[in-house]
C-alpha positions in Angstrom: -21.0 7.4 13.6 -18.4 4.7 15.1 -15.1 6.0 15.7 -11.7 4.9 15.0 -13.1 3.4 11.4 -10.1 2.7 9.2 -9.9 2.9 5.4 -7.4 2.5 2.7 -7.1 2.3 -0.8 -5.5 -0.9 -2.9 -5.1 -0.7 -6.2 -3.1 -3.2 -9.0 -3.0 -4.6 -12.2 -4.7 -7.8 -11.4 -7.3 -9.1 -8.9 -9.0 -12.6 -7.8 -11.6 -12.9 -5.0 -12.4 -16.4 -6.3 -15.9 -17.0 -6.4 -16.6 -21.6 -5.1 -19.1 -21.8 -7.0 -17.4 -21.5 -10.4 -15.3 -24.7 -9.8 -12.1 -25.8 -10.9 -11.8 -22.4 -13.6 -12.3 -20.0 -11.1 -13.7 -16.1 -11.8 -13.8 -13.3 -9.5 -16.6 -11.5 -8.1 -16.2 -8.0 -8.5 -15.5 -7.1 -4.7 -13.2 -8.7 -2.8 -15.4 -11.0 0.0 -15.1 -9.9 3.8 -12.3 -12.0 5.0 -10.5 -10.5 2.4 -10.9 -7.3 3.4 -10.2 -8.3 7.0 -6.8 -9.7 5.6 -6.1 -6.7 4.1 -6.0 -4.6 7.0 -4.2 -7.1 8.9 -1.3 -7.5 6.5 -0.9 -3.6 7.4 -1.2 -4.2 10.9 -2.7 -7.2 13.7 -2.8 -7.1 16.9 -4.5 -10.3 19.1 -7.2 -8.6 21.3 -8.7 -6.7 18.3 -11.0 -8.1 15.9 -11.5 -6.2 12.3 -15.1 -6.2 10.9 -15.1 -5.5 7.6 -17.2 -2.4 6.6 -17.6 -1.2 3.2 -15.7 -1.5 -0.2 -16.3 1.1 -2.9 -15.4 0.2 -6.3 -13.2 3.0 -7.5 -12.3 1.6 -11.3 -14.5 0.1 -14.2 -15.3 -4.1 -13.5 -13.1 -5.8 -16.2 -12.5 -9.4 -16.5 -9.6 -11.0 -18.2 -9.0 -14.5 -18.9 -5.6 -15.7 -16.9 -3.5 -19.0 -17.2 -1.2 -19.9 -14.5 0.7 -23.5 -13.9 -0.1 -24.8 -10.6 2.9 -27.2 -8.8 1.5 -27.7 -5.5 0.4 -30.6 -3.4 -3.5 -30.7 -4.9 -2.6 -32.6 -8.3 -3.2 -35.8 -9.3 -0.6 -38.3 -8.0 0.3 -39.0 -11.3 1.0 -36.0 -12.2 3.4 -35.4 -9.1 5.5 -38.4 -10.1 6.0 -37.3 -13.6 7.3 -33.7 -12.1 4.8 -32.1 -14.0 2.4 -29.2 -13.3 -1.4 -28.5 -13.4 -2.9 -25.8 -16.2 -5.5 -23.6 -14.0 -7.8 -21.4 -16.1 -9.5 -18.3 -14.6 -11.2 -15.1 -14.9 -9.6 -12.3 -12.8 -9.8 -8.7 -12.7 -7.7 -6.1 -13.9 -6.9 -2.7 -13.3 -8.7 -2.3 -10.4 -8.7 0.1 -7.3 -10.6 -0.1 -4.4 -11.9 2.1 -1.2 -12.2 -0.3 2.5 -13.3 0.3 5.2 -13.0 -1.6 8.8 -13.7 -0.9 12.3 -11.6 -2.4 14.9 -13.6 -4.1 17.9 -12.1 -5.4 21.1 -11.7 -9.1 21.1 -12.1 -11.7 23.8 -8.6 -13.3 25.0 -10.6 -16.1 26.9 -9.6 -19.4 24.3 -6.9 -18.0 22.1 -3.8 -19.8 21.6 -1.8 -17.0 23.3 0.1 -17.7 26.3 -0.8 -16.1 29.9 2.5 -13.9 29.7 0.6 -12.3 26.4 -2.2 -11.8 28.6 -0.4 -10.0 31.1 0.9 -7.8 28.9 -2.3 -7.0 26.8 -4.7 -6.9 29.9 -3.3 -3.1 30.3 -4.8 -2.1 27.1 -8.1 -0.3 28.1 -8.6 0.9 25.2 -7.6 -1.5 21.8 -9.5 -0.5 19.3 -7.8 3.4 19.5 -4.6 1.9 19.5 -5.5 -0.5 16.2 -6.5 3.2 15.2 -3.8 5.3 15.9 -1.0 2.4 14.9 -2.6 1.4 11.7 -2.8 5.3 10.9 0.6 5.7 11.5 1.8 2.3 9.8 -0.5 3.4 6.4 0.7 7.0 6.1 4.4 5.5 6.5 3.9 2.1 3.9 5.1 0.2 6.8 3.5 -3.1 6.6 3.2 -6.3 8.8 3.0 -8.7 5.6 2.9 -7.9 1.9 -0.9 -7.3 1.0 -2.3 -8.7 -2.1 -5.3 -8.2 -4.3 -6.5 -11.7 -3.3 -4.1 -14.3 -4.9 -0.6 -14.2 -3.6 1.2 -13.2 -6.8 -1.6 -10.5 -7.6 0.9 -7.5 -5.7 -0.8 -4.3 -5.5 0.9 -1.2 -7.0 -0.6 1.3 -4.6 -1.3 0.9 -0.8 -2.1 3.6 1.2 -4.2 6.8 2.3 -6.9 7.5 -0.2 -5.9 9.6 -3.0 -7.7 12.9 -4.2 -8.3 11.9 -7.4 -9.8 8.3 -6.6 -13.8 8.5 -6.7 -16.4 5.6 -6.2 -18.3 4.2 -9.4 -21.2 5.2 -8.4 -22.5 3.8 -12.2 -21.7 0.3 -10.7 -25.1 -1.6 -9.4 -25.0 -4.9 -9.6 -26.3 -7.8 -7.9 -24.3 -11.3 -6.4 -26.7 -14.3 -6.3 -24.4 -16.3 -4.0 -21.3 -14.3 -2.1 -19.2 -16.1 0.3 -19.4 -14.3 3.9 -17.2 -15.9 6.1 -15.1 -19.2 6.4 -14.7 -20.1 10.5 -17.5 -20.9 12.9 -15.3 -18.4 15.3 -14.1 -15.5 13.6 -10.2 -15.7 14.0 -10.5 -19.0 14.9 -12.8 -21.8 14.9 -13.6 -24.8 12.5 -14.0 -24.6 8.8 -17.7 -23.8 8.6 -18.4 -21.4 5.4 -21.6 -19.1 5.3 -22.4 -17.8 2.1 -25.2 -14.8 1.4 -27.6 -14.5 -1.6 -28.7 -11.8 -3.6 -26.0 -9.1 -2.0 -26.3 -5.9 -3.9 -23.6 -3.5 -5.1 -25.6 0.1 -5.0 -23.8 3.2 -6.4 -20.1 1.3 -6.6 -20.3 0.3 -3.0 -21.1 -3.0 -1.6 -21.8 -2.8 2.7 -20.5 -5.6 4.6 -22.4 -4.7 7.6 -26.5 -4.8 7.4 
């Protein structure tokens, strides 16, 4: 078993882990994707030489969709629309009531090409041992609701009501199998970095309430 695996549960009201595919009236899958998993864990805590690969996310409330109608004012309307001061009408289908059980593991990352200046490199070269401090600190940081950034249930304004240590009472749904035909995976040819190159994966299964990240 790999050490230093972190987990947390995230639960709220309402949820979006916007599926491409569906176009400009988005719906949510039912998990949230990797890289939003990996921001998570870094809104609780990120440090530069240590990459988070997403594990597992166990389902830990019934899948219910609800239609949701928010007005957009940001830089992606239609010109004409801008000069009249107006906003943009976006239908969607996004979760609610959810709760969820992730799971990450912490792996050493490579300072050779980051944007990081050779001061930072200094001072993180020391570090023998990263992924136990990701460990211990995000532990720490969790148990305390200290956070690095507010965490969200994937759109900004969908704030979580519990984030934390996984409660006694929370279970997986292990009634849950489903399958995704087309799941985004990840979003940059470098992970943590890179050029916008999305990978998507087909036919990704949800077995027993849990969907595993890692093959």
């Amino acid at each position: 078993m790999e050490k230093y695996i972190c987990q947390l549960e995230i639960s709220g009201k309402s949820a979006m882990w916007t599926r491409p595919d569906t176009g400009d009236s988005p719906v949510s899958y039912p998990v949230p994707t990797p890289s939003a998993v990996k921001g998570i864990f870094e809104s609780i805590l990120r440090l530069k030489n240590v990459n988070l690969v997403p594990l597992k996310a166990e389902i830990c409330a019934p899948i219910t969709y609800h239609p949701y109608t928010t007005n957009y004012g940001g830089p992606l309307r239609k010109s004409k629309v801008i000069q009249k001061g107006a906003g943009y009408q976006l239908l969607a289908t996004v979760l609610t009531n959810v709760c969820y059980r992730l799971y990450a593991l912490p792996k050493k990352a490579s300072l050779e090409g980051m944007d990081i200046s050779e001061k930072a490199k200094l001072r993180m070269a020391p570090v023998t041992n990263p992924n136990h401090a990701y460990y211990e600190i995000f532990n720490r940081r969790i148990s305390k609701g200290q956070f690095y950034a507010m965490p969200c249930l994937g759109w900004k304004e969908f704030v979580p009501e519990y984030v934390g240590p996984f409660r006694a009472d929370t279970k997986p749904c292990y009634e849950i199998n489903e399958t995704i035909s087309s799941m985004l995976w990840e979003m940059f040819s470098v992970n943590g970095s890179g050029i916008v190159s999305p990978v998507f994966r087909q036919n990704v299964k949800i077995i027993n309430g849990g969907l595993n990240y890692v093959e």
